[in-house]
C-alpha positions as CSV (number, residue, x, y, z in Angstrom):
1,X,16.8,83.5,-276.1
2,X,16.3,79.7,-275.7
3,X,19.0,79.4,-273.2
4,X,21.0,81.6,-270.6
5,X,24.0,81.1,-268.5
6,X,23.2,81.1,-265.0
7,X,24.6,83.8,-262.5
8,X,26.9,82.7,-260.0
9,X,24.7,84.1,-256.8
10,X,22.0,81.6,-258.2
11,X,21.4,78.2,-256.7
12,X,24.1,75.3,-257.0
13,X,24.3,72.1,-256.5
14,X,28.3,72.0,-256.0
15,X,31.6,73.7,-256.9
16,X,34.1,72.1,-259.2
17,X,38.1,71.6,-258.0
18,X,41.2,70.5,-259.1
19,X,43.4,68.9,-256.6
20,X,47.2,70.3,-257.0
21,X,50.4,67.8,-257.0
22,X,53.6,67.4,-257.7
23,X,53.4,67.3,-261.9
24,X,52.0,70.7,-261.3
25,X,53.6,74.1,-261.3
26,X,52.5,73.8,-257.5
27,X,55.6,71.4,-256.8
28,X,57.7,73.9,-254.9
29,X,54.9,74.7,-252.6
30,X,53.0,71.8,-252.6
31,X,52.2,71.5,-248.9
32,X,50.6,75.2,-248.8
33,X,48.7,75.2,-251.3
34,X,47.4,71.8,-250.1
35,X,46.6,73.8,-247.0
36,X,44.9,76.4,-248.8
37,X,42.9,73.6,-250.7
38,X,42.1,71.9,-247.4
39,X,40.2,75.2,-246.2
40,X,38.6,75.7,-249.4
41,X,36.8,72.8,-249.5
42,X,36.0,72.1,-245.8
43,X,34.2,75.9,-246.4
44,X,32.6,74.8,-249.6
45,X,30.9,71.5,-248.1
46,X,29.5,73.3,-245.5
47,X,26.8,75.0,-247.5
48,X,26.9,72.1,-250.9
49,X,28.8,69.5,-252.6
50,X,32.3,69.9,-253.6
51,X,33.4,67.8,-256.4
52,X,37.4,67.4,-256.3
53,X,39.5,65.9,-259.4
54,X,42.0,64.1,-257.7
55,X,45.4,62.9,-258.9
56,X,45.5,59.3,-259.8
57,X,45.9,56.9,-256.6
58,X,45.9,59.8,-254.0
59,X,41.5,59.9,-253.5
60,X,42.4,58.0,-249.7
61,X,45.2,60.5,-248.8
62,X,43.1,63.4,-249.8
63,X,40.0,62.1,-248.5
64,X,41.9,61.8,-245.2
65,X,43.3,65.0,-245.1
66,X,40.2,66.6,-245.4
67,X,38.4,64.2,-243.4
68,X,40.9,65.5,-240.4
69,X,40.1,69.2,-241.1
70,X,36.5,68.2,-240.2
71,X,35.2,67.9,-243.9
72,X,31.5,67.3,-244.4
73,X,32.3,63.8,-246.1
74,X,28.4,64.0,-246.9
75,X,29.0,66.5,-249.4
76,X,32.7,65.5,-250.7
77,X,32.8,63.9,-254.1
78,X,36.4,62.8,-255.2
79,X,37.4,61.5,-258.8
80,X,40.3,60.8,-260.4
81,X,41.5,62.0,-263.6
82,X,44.5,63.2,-264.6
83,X,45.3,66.9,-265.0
84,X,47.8,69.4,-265.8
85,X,46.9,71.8,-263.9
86,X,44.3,73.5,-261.1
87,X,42.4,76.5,-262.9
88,X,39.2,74.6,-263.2
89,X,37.7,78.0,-263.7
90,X,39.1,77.8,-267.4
91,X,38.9,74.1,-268.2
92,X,35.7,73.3,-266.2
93,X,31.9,72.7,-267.9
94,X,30.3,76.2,-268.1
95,X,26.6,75.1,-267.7
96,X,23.7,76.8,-269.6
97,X,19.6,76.0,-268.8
98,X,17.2,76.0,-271.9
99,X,13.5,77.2,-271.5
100,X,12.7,73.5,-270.5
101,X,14.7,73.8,-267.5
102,X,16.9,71.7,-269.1
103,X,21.0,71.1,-267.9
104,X,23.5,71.5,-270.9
105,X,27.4,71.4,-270.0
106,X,29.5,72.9,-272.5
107,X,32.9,72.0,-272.9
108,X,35.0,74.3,-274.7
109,X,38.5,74.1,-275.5
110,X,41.2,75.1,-273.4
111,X,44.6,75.6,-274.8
112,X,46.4,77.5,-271.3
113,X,45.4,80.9,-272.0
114,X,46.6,81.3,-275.5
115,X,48.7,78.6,-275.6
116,X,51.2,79.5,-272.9
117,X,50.8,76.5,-270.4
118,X,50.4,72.7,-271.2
119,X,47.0,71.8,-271.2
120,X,46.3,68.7,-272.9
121,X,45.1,66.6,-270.1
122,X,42.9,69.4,-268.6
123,X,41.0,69.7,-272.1
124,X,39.9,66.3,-271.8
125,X,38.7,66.9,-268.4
126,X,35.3,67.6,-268.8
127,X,34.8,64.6,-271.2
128,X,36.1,62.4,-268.8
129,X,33.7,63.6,-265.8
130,X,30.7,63.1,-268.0
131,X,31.8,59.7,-267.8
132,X,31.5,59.3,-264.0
133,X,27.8,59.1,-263.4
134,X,27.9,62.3,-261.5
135,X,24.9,63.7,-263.6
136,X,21.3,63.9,-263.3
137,X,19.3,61.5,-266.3
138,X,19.0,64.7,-269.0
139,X,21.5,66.6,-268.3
140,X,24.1,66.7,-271.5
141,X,27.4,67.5,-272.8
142,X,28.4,69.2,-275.8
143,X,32.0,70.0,-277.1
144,X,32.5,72.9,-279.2
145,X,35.2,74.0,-281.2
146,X,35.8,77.0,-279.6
147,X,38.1,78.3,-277.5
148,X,36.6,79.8,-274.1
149,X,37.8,80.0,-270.4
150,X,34.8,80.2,-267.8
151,X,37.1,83.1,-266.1
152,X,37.0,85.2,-269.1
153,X,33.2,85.8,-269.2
154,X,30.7,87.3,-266.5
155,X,27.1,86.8,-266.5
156,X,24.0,88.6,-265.2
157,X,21.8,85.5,-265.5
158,X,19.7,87.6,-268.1
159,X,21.9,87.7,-271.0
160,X,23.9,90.3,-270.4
161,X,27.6,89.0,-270.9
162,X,30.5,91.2,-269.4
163,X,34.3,90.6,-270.7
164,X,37.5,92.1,-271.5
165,X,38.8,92.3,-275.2
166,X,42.3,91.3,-274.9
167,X,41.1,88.4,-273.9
168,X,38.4,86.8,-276.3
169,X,40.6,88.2,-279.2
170,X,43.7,87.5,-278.4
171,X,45.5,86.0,-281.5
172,X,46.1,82.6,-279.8
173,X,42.8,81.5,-278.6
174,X,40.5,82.0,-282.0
175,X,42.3,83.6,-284.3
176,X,39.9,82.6,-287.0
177,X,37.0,84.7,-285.3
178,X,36.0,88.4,-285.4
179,X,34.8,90.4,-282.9
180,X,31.8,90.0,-284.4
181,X,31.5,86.4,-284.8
182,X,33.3,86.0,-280.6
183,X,29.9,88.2,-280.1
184,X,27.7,85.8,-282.3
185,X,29.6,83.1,-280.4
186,X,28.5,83.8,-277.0
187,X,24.7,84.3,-278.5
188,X,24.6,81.2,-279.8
189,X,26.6,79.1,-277.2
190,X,25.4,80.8,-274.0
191,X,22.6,83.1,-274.8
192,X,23.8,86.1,-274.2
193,X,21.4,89.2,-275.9
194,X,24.2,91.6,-275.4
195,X,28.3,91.8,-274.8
196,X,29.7,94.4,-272.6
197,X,33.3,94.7,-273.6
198,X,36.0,96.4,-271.6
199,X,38.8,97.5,-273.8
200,X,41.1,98.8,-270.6
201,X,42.1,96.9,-267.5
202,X,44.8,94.3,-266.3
203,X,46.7,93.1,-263.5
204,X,50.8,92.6,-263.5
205,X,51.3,89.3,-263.4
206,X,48.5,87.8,-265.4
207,X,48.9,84.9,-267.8
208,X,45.4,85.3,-269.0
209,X,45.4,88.4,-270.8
210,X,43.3,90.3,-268.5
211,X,40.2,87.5,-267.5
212,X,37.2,89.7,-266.4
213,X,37.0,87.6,-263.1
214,X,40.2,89.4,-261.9
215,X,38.8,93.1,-262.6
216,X,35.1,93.3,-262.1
217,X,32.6,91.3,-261.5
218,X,28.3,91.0,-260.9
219,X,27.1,91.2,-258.1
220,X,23.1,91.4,-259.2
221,X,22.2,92.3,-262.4
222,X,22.5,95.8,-261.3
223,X,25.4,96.1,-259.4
224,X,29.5,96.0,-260.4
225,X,32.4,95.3,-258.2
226,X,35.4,95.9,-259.6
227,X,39.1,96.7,-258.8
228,X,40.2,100.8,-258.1
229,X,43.1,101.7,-258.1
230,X,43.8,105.2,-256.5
231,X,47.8,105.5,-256.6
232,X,48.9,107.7,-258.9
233,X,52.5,105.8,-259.0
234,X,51.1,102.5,-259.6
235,X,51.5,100.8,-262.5
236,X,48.0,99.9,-263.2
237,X,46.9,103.6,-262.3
238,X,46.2,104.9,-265.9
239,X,44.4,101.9,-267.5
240,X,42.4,100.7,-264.2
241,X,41.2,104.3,-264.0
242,X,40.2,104.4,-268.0
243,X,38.3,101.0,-267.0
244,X,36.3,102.8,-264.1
245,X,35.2,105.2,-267.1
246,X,34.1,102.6,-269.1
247,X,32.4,101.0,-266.4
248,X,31.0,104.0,-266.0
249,X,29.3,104.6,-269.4
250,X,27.8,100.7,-269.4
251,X,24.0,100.9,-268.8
252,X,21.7,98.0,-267.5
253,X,18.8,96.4,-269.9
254,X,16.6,99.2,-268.5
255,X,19.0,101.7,-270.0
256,X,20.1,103.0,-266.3
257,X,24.2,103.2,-264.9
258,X,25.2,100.5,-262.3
259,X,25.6,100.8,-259.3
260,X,29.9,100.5,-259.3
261,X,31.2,99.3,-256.2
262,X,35.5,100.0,-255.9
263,X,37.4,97.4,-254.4
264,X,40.6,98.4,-252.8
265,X,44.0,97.0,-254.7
266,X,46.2,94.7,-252.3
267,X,49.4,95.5,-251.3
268,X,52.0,94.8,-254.3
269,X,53.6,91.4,-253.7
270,X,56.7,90.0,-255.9
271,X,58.2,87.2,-256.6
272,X,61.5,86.5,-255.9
273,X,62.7,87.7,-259.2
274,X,60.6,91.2,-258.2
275,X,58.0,90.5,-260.7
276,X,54.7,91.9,-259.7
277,X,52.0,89.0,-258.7
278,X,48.5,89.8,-259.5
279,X,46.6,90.1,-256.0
280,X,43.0,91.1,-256.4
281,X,39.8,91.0,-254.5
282,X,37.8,90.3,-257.5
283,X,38.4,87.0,-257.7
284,X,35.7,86.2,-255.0
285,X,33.6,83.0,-255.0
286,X,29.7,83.3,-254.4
287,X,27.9,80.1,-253.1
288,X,25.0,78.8,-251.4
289,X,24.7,81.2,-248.4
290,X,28.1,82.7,-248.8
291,X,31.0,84.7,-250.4
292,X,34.5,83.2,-250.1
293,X,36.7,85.8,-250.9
294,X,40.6,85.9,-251.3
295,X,42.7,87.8,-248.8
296,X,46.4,88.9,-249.0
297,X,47.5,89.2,-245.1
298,X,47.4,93.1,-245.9
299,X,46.2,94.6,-242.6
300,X,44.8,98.0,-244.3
301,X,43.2,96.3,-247.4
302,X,41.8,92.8,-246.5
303,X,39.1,94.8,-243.6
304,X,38.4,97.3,-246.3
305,X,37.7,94.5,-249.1
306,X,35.5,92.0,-246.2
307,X,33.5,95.0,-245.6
308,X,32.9,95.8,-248.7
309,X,31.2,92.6,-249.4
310,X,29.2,92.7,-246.0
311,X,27.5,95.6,-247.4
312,X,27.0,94.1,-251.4
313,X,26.1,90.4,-249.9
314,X,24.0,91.3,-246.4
315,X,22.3,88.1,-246.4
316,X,25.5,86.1,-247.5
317,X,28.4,84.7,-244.4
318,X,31.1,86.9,-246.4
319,X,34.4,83.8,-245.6
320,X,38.0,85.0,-245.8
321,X,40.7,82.5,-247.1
322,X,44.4,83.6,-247.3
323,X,45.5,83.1,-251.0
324,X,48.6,84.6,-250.9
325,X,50.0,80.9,-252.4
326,X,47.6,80.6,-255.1
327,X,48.7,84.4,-256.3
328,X,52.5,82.4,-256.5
329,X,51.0,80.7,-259.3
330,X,49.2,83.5,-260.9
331,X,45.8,82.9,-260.1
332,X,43.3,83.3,-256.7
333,X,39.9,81.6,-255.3
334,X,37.6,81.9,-258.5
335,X,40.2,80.6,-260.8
336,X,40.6,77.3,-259.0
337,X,36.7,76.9,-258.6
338,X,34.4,76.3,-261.2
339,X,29.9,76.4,-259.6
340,X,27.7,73.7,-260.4
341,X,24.4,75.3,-261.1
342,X,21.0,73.3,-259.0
343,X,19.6,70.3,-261.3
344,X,23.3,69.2,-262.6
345,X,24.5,67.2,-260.2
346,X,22.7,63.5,-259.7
């Protein structure tokens, strides 16, 4: 393997954001998920950088607002390029480290999960921040002609390479590519030496065809969090249980089972044509020193879920932030983020 894709509890140098505005499908609700944003990144720069994409001409109103919620300016970076959207999850740089320590940011094409979304700035995003002198001298970029969202991949940070099938072979992303040459893919691109693929699994509400970072997730390379669901009248009863059996059956590179740790499934919420919005713990953040992770005001749940990742992340401050709004839009905390692994930033 000449290069690997960092795991998200390694070292970082920053977190990647996409401020929301009024082009976006955030207009209705601008001014809460601005709020929400506002305590994301005040947590972020507490513990390393935060790099925000701001809207063009609003850098001195969002530096403000954040400046007022007792930002640590030290550790905000704000530049302006024009978006679409907010998931920088799925249009962000997912960085990869050769033998030689080396920084390589690869930029792969985004095309709004399957071509359901605009998306034409937010593919030229990456390009663009290249351009900013953010970078330390060596690191690189290259664009490949592939289609890959960072939220639809897990990694171990030792090759192993966790994702869901409906989503790598859905017809609209590469529908020129096998399974076996998605596979070959992620071996060549991110240096992965094996693919754990989870053929059940999916959350109501999901525009991305079932991302891996909204069902289960690494938490060492030993250890799975992922969402249970125990009601036998939920929807998502029959295939989230025939995940937990395939989760079951995966073995780690010493040929043992992980340890699978159940996160509870929030409370359903709807929108206000009843249809079911996808609320899930999974989509947790790790970072230097911490675990932000998503909560849904639900009183039984959210305790369950924080406690949960007190006893996974002991020497991590486990940080709850209400993302009820981001759920309006389909997504939660990891899909608006997008870690900057240590050595990439300048």
């Amino acid at each position: 393997m000449n290069h690997r894709l960092p795991a998200e509890w390694e070292s970082q140098d920053g977190v990647l954001l996409a401020w929301p505005h009024e082009r976006s499908d955030w207009a209705p609700y601008l001014h809460e998920v601005e709020e929400t944003y506002v305590e994301l990144v005040c947590t972020i720069t507490r513990f390393e950088k935060a790099v925000v994409i701001a809207p063009e001409q609003k850098s001195p109103y969002i530096r403000s607002r954040l400046k007022k919620a007792g930002v640590r300016e030290e550790n905000l970076i704000l530049v302006e390029i024009p978006t679409n959207d907010t998931w920088a999850r799925d249009f962000g740089f997912i960085t990869v480290i050769d033998k030689q320590g080396r920084r390589k940011l690869l930029d792969f094409g985004f095309n709004g999960w399957g071509l359901k979304f605009p998306a034409f700035l937010d593919n030229q995003i990456n390009r663009r921040l290249f351009h900013s002198f953010l970078f330390k001298k060596g690191v690189s970029l290259k664009t490949i002609g592939m289609i890959l969202e960072g939220g639809s991949i897990e990694s171990d940070g030792e090759g192993t390479i966790l994702t869901t099938s409906t989503c790598l072979l859905s017809p609209n992303r590469n529908p020129h590519l096998s399974r076996g040459e998605i596979e070959r893919a992620l071996k060549r691109y991110v240096g992965a030496r094996r693919v754990l693929w989870l053929n059940h699994g999916y959350l109501a509400g999901d525009d991305t065809d079932s991302h891996i970072d909204t069902l289960a997730r690494f938490a060492n390379p030993t250890t799975i969090l992922y969402v249970q669901c125990t009601n036998r009248e939920d929807e998502h009863y029959k295939e989230l249980c025939a995940m937990e059996e395939e989760l079951r059956s995966f073995r780690t590179t010493k040929n043992k089972p992980y340890t699978l740790v159940p996160l509870p499934m929030p409370h359903p919420y709807y929108d206000k044509s009843n249809n079911r919005l996808p609320a899930t713990y999974a989509n947790f953040l790790i970072i230097n020193q911490a675990v932000i992770v998503p909560t849904y005001d639900d009183p039984h749940n959210d305790p369950i879920a924080l406690e949960t990742f007190r006893k996974v992340f002991p020497s991590r401050e486990i940080i709850p932030i209400p993302a009820l709004t981001l759920i309006r839009q389909h997504g939660s905390i990891h899909c608006i983020t997008m870690q900057i692994p240590q050595g990439v930033l300048a």
